[in-house]
PLY file of the C-alpha trace (Angstrom):
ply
format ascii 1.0
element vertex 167
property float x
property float y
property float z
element edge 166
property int vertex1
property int vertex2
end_header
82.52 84.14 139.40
84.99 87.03 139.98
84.89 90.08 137.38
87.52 89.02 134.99
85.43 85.54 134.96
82.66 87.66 133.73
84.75 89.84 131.49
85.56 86.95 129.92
81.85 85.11 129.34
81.27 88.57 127.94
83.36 88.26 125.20
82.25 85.03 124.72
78.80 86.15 124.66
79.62 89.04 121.86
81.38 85.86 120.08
78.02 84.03 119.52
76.06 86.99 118.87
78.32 87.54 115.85
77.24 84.05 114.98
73.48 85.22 114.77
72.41 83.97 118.58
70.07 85.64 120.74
71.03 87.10 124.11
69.87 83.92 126.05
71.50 81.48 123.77
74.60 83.45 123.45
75.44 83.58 127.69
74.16 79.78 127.99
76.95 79.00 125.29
79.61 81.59 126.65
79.15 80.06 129.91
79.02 76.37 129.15
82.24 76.67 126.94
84.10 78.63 129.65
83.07 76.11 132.62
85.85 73.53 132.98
82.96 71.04 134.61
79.19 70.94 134.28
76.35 73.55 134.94
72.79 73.07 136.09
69.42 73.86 134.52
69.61 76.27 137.87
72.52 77.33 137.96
72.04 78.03 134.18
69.38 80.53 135.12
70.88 81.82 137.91
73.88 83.55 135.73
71.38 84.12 132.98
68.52 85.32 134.96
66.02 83.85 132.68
63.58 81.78 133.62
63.87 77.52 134.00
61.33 77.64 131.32
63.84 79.58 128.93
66.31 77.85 129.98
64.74 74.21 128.74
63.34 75.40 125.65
66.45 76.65 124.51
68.93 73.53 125.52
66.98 71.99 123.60
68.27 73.95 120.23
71.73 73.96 121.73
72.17 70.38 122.20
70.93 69.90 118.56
73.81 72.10 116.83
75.81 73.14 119.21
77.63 70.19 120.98
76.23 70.95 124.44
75.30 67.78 126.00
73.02 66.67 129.03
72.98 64.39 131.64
71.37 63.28 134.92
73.30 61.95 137.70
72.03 58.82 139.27
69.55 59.28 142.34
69.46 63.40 141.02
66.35 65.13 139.25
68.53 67.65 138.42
70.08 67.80 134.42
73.97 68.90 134.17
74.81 70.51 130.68
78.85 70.79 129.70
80.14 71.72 126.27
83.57 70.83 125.27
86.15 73.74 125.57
88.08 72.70 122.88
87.16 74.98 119.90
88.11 73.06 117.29
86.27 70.37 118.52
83.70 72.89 118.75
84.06 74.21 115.58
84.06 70.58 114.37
80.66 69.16 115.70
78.85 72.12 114.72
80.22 71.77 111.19
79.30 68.03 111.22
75.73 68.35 112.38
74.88 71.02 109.96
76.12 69.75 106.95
74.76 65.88 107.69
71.48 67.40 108.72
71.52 69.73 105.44
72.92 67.07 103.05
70.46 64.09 104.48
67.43 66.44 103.87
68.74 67.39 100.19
70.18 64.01 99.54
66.68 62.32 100.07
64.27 64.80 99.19
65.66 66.95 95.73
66.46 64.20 93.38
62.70 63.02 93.12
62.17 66.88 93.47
64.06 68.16 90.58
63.33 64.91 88.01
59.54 65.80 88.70
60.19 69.46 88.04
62.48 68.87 85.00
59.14 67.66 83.21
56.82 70.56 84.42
59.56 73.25 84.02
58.94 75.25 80.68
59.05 79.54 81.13
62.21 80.75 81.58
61.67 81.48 85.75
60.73 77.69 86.42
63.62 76.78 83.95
66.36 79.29 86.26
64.81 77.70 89.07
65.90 74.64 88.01
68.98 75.11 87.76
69.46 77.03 91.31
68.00 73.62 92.33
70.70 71.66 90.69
73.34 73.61 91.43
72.23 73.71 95.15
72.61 70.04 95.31
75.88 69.70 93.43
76.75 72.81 95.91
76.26 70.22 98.78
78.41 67.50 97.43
81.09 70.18 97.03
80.43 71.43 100.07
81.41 67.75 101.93
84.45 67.62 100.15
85.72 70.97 101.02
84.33 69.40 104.86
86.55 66.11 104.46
89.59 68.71 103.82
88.95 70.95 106.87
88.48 67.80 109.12
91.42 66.52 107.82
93.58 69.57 108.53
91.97 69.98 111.98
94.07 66.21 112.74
97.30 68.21 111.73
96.60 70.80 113.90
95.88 68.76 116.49
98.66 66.74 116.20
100.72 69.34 116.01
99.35 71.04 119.22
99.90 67.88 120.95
103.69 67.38 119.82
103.84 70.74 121.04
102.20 70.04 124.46
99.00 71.81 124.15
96.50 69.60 124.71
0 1
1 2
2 3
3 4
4 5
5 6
6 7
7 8
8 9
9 10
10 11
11 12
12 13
13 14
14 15
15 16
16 17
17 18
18 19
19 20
20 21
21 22
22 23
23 24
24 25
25 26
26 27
27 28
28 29
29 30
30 31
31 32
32 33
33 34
34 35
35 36
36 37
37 38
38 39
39 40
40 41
41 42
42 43
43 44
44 45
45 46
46 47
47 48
48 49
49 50
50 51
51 52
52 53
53 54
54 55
55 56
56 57
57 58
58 59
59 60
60 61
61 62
62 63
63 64
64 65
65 66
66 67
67 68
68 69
69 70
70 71
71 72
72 73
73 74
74 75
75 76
76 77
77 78
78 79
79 80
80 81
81 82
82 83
83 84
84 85
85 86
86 87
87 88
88 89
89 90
90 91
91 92
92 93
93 94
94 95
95 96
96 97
97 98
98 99
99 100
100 101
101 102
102 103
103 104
104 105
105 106
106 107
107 108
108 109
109 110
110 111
111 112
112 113
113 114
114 115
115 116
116 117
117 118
118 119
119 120
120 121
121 122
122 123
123 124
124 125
125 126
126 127
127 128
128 129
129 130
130 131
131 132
132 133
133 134
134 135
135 136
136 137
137 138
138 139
139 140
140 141
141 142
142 143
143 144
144 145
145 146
146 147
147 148
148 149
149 150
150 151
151 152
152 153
153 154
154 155
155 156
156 157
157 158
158 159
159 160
160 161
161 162
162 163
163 164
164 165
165 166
C-alpha cells in the first residue's frame, strides 16, 4: 500500500474507533472495507502487526456483527475475509443483526420474565423496575418499525444512486 492508501485506512480506522472498537478491530475493519478483493488471516496480521492468534479471535466478533465474511478456497488452508464496501449495505447488515439478535433474546425471554415479576413486584423500586422492563420491550417493537422505515428509504437511495449511475 502506498501512503495515501494508508492515509486513508487511517481515517477509516478513527471511523470505527468512534464506533467504540478497539485498535485491532478498528484496522481489521478499515482495511477489509477499503480492499476491493479479499485479505488473508496473514496478510491481516501483516498490516496489523498483531499476532494470527489476535487476528482469529477477533474475526470471529467481526463476522458476527459486522458483515465481514470468510472463506476457504478449494485445495487452500488458508481463510480469505472481504467485507462489502458498500456502506449502506454496511450500515444495513449491522443494523439487521443487532436488532434480530436483540429483539429474538427480548422477544423470547421478557414476556415470561415480566408476567412472573408482575406478581412478585410490590415496593415502589421493583414496581419502577417494572415498568423500565415494559417499556424496554415495547421500546424494541418501536424500534423495528422505525428499522422497516430506514430499510425502506435505503431502496430509494439506492435506486436513486443507480438511476444516477453510482453503483
Amino acid at each position: 500500500m502506498n501512503d495515501t492508501e494508508m492515509e486513508i485506512i487511517k481515517v477509516g480506522v478513527e471511523v470505527y474507533k468512534g464506533y467504540g472498537m478497539d485498535d485491532l478491530s478498528a484496522n481489521i475493519l478499515s482495511l477489509l472495507y477499503f480492499e476491493p478483493g479479499e485479505l488473508t488471516m496473514e496478510e491481516l496480521a501483516e498490516f496489523t502487526g498483531y499476532s494470527l492468534a489476535s487476528i482469529s479471535l477477533k474475526m470471529k466478533w467481526l463476522e458476527s456483527f459486522w458483515g465481514v465474511h470468510r472463506r476457504k478456497k478449494a485445495g487452500s488452508r488458508k481463510i480469505y475475509f472481504r467485507m462489502g464496501n458498500d456502506y449502506l449495505d454496511c450500515l444495513e447488515e449491522t443494523m439487521r443483526r443487532a436488532y434480530e439478535m436483540e429483539s429474538h433474546l427480548i422477544k423470547s425471554l421478557m414476556p415470561e420474565l415480566i408476567r412472573k415479576y408482575r406478581g412478585q413486584a410490590t415496593s415502589e423500586s421493583q414496581l419502577e423496575r417494572l415498568r423500565i422492563a415494559e417499556k424496554y420491550c415495547q421500546q424494541i417493537d418501536d424500534a423495528g418499525r422505525v428499522l422497516e422505515l430506514f430499510y425502506e428509504k435505503i431502496d430509494e437511495i439506492r435506486s436513486e444512486q443507480k438511476d444516477n449511475g453510482i453503483d
